[in-house]
C-alpha positions in Angstrom: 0.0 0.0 0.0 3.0 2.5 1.0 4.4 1.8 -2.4 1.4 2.3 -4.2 0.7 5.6 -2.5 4.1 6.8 -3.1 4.1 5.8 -6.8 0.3 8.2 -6.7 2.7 10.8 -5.0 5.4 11.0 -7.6 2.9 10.6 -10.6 0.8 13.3 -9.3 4.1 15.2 -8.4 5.2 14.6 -12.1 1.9 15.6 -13.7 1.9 18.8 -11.6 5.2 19.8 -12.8 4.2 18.7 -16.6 0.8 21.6 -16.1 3.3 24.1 -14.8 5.3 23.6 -17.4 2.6 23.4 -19.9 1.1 26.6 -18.4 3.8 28.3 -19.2 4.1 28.9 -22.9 7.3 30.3 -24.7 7.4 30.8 -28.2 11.0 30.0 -30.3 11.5 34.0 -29.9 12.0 33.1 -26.3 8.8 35.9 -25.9 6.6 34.7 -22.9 2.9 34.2 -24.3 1.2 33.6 -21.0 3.5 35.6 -18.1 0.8 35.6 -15.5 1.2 32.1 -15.2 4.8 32.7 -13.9 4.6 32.9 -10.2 7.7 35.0 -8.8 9.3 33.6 -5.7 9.9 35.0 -2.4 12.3 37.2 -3.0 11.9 37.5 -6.5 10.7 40.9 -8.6 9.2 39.7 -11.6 9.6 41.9 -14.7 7.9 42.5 -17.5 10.1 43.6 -20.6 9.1 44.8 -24.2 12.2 44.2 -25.5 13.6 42.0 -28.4 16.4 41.4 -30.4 19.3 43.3 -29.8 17.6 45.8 -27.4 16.4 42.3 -25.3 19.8 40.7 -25.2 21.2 44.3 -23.5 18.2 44.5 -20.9 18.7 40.8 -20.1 22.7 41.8 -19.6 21.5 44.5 -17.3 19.5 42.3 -15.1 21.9 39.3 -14.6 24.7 42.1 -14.0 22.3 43.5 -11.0 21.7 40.0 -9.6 25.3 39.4 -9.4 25.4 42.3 -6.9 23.3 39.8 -4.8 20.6 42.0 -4.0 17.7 41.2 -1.0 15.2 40.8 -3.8 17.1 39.3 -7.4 15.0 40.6 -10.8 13.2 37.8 -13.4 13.3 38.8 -16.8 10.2 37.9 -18.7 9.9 38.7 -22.1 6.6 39.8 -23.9 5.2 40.4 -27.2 5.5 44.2 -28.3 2.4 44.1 -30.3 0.7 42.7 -27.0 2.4 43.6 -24.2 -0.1 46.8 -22.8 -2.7 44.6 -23.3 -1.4 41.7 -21.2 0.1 44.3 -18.7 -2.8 45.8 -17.9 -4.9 42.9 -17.7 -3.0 41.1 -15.3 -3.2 44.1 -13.3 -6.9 44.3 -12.8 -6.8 40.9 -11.6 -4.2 41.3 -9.0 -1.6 39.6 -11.4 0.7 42.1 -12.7 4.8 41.9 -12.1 6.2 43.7 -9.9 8.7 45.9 -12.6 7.5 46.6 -15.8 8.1 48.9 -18.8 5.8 51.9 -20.2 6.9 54.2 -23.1 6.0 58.2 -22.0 3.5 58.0 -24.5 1.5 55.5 -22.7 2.3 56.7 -19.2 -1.0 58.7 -19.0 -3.7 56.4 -20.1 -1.5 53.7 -17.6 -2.0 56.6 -15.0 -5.8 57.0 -15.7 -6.8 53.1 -15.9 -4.5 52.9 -11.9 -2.3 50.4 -13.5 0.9 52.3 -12.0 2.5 53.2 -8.8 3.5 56.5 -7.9 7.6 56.3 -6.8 8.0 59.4 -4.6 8.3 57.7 -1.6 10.2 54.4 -2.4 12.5 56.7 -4.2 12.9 58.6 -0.9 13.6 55.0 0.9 17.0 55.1 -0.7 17.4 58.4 -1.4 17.2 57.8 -5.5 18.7 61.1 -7.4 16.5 62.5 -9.3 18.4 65.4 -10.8 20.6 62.6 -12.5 17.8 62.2 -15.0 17.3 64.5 -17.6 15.0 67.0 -16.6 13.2 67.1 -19.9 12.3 63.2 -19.6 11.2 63.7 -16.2 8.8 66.5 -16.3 6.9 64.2 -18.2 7.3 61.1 -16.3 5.4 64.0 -13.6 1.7 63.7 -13.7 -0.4 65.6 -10.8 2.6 66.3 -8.9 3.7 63.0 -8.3 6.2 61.0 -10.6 4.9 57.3 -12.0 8.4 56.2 -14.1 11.9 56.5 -14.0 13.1 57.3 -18.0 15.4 54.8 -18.9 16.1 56.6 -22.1 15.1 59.2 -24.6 15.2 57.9 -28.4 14.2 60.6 -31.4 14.3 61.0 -34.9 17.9 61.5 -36.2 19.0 61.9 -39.7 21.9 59.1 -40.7 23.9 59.9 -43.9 25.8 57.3 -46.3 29.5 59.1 -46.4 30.8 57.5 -49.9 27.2 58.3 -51.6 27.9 62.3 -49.9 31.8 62.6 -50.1 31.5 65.8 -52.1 29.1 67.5 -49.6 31.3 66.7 -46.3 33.3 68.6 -44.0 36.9 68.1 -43.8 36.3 66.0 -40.6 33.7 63.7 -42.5 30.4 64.8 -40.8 27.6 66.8 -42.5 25.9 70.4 -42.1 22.7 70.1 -43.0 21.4 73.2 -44.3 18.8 75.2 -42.3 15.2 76.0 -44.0 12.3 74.2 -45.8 13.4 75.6 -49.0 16.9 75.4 -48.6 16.9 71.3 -47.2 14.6 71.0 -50.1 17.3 72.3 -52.2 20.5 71.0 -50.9 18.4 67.3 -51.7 18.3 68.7 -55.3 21.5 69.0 -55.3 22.5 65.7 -54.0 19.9 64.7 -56.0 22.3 65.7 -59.6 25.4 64.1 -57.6 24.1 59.8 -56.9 25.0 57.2 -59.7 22.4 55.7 -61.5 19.8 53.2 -59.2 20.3 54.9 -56.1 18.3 56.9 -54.2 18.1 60.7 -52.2 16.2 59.9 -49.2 15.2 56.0 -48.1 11.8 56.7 -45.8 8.4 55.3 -45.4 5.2 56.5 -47.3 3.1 55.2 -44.4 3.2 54.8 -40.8 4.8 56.0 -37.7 7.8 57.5 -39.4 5.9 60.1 -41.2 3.7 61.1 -38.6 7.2 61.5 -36.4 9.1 64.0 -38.9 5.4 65.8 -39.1 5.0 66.2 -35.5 8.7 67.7 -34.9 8.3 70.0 -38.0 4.8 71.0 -37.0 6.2 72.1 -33.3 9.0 73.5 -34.9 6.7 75.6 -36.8 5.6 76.4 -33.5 2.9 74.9 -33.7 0.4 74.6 -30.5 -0.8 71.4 -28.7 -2.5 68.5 -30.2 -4.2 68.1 -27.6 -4.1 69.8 -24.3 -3.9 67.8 -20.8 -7.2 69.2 -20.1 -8.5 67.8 -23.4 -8.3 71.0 -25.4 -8.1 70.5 -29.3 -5.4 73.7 -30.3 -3.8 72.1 -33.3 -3.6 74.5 -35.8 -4.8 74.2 -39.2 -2.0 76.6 -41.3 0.7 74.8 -39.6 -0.8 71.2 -40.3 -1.4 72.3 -43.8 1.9 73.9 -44.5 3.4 70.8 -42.5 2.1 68.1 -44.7 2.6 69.4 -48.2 6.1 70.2 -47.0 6.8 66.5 -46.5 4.8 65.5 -49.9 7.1 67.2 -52.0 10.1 65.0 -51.3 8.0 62.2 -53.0 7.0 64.7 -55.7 10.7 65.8 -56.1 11.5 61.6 -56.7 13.8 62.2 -53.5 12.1 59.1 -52.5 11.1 55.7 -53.8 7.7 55.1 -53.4 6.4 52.1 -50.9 9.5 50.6 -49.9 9.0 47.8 -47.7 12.1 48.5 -45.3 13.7 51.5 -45.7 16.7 50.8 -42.8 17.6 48.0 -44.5 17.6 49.9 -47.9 19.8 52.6 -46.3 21.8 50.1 -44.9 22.0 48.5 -48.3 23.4 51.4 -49.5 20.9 52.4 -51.5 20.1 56.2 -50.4 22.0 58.9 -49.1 19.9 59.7 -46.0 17.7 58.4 -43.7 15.4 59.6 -41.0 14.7 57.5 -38.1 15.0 56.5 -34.7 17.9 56.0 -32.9 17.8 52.6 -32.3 18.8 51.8 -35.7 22.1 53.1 -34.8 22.5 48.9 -33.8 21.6 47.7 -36.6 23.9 50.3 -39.1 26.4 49.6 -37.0 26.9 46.2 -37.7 26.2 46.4 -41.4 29.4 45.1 -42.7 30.4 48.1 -45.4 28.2 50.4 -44.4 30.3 53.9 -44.3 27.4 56.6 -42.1 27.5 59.0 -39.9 24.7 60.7 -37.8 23.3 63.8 -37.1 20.3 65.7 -36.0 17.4 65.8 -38.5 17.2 69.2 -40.3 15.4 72.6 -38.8 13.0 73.1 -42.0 10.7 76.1 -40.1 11.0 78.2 -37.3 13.1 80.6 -35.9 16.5 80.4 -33.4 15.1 78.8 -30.5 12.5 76.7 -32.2 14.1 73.5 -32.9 11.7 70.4 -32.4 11.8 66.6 -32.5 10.0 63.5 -32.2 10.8 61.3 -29.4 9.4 58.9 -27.0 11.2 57.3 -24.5 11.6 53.8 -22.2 10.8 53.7 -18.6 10.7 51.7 -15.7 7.1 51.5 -13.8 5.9 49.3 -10.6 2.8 48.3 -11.7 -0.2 48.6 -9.2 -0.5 45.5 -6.8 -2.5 45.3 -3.8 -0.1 42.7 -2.2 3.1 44.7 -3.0 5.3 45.1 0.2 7.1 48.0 0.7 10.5 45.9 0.3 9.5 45.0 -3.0 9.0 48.3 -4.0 12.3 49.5 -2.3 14.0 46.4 -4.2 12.1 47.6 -7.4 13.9 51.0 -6.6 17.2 49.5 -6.3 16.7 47.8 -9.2 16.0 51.0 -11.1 19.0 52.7 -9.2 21.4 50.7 -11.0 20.0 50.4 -14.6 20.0 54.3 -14.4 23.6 54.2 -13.5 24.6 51.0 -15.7 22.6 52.6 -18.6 26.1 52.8 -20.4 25.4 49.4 -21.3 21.9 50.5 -22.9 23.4 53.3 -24.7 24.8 50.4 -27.0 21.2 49.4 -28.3 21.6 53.4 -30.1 19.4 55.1 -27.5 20.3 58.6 -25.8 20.0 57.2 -21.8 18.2 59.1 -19.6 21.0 59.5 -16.9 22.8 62.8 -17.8 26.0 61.4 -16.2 26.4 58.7 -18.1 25.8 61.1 -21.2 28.4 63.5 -19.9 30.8 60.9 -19.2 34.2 60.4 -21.2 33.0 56.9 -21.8 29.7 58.1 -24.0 32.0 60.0 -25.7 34.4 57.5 -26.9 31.3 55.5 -28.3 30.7 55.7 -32.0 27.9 57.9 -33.0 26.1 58.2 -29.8 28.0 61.5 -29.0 26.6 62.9 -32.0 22.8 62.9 -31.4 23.1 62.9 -27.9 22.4 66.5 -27.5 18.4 65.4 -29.3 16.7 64.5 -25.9 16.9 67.8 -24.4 14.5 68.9 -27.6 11.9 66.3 -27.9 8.4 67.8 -27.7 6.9 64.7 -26.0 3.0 63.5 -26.0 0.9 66.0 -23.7 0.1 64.1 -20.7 -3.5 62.8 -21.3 -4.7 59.2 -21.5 -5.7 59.1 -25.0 -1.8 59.8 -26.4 -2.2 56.9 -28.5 -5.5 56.4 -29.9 -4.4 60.2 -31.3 -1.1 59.2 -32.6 -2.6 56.4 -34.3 -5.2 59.0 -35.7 -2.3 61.0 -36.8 -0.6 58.0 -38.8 -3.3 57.0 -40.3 -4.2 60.5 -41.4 -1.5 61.4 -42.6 -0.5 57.9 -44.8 -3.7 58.8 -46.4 -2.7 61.8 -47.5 0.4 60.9 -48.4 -1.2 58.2 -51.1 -2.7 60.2 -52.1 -7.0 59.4 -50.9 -7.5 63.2 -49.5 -5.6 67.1 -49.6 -3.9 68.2 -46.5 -7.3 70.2 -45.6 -9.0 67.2 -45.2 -6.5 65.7 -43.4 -7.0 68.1 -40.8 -10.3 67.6 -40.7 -10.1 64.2 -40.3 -7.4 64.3 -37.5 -9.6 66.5 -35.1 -13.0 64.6 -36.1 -10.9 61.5 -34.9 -9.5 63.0 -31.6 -13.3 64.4 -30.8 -14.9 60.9 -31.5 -11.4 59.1 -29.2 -12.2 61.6 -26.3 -16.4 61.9 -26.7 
């Protein structure tokens, strides 16, 4: 009978481990498809990550590096799908089954805010005294929302311009970087020019017809025009129609010019192909030019087409820690969350290597950022990102925008409409 009962014991002990493991559900991307079924132990912060690819391997580095410091509570790593990862976050959280650490761009912060899925980290962050005047002011004052502050910016990462130096050897300085010139007309013209200079099959400009990246240089050109809120945090429509208008036929003229092949289906990989002399996009591409075998480019700030001194205006978003709400969080875990934060923020050297500009100004400032390749040369970008205005419905809007605008762009309305179309979207998103 004892041996029959303990052969129950271990078969019942085996199937139980077989459901965990079965519960838990990991794709060959290594991304997590089921993460509240991952139980964190004792002393065990579990975090929820966004990151992939190069950017994943880096954040995984950053963790194992804190756990060596053998820290009271040691972080889990969990990645998620990008595509579904607010979704998931903020579903485990209204049932009480949330991580402990997870990610939120600024963009997102507010509606994350308004649905109580994070913490505020004023007084954690006064448990160990955290420094706040390490992290660029600019990325903080909008981690700030009612006086309190919900993230810690890991990063800031705009729109930069990168430039192929063999397709624009005759338009260098002596020291092999590029002056773009200042000016709608004048950019306009200086592409012209480059235009009259490429050998046959390649291209001006490599950049999208539709999605994200044309709604980005619009929305750093339109605030450069100084151009008023979207949207205000009190839900005041003040975009302005002139500036929209003048905004978005601007931008269509590089694909009536031919400075840019229609539809292409991956322009980083076509500049990295050497195919075009510039590209506009994020900095995180910086990784993946980087280790393009041949690829000779340099990087700089995207062009000032309109405004005055003083106006310059980008795009930018940026990565930053959150402690998801909890009901059974302890206050160590939200000290150890702290901790956690602590040293990414003064580690973020290491995430300076996915292309971003990190959020800790010291680390920017430091000898070592400056001996990196490229970095150095956007790094100055953060401090003039117009970001989101705090209100919970940043990215239904942005998506309004993008779409908007790609239909303009091929074509299916005139920039007039487009307008009209943007703020008939944001009043139906915020009715």
């Amino acid at each position: 009978m004892k041996k029959l009962l303990s052969l129950i014991l271990v078969l019942l002990l085996a199937l139980s481990s077989f459901a965990l493991a079965e519960e838990v559900i990991v794709n060959d991307k290594g991304v997590v498809e089921n993460p509240e079924a991952i139980v964190a132990g004792d002393k065990e912060l579990m975090f929820w990550s966004l990151f992939s690819g190069g950017e994943g391997s880096v954040m995984e580095s950053i963790v194992a590096n804190y756990n060596a410091t053998n820290p009271e509570y040691t972080v889990r790593n969990v990645q998620l799908n990008w595509g579904e990862y607010y979704t998931k976050l903020t579903t485990a959280v209204a049932v009480g089954k949330g991580p402990e650490i997870g990610i939120s761009h600024l963009a997102k912060l507010p509606e994350l805010y308004d649905l109580g899925v994070v913490t505020a980290l004023d007084e954690p962050a006064s448990k160990i005294d955290f420094d706040w005047t390490m992290v660029n002011q600019n990325n903080l004052a909008a981690c700030t929302i009612d006086g309190s502050i919900y993230a810690v910016p890991l990063d800031t990462h705009p729109n930069v311009l990168y430039y192929n130096k063999d397709l624009l050897k005759d338009f260098l300085n002596e020291d092999g970087t590029l002056t773009i010139p200042t000016g709608a007309e004048e950019f306009s013209k200086w592409l012209g020019e480059v235009k009259a200079t490429l050998p046959e099959g390649k291209s001006v400009f490599a950049f999208p017809t539709t999605g994200d990246d044309v709604f980005r240089i619009w929305w750093g050109f339109y605030y450069q025009d100084g151009g008023k809120p979207v949207i205000t945090s009190d839900l005041d429509i003040e975009l302005e129609k002139d500036k929209t208008v003048e905004v978005l036929n601007y931008i269509k003229t590089w694909y009536d010019d031919g400075y840019i092949p229609l539809n292409l289906e991956d322009y980083v990989q076509y500049f990295a192909a050497g195919n075009a002399a510039i590209a506009i996009g994020g900095v995180w591409n910086t990784f993946t030019m980087e280790n393009t075998e041949g690829l000779n480019f340099g990087v700089t700030l995207i062009p000032q087409c309109f405004g005055g001194e003083g106006d310059y205006a980008i795009w930018g978003d940026s990565h930053t820690f959150i402690i998801p709400t909890k009901a059974s969080h302890t206050e160590e875990q939200l000290v150890g969350a702290m901790k956690f934060f602590d040293f990414a923020s003064k580690n973020s050297i290491q995430w300076a290597t996915a292309g971003h500009v990190v959020a800790n100004v010291n680390i920017v400032n430091s000898e070592e950022y400056a001996a990196m390749p490229y970095r150095a040369d956007y790094a100055d970008a953060a401090n003039y990102v117009v970001y989101f205005e705090s209100n919970p419905y940043s990215y239904p809007i942005r998506d309004a925008l993008i779409a908007q605008i790609g239909a303009f762009l091929s074509g299916e309305q005139d920039a007039e409409t487009t307008y009209d179309m943007i703020v008939e979207e944001i009043q139906a998103t915020i009715a």
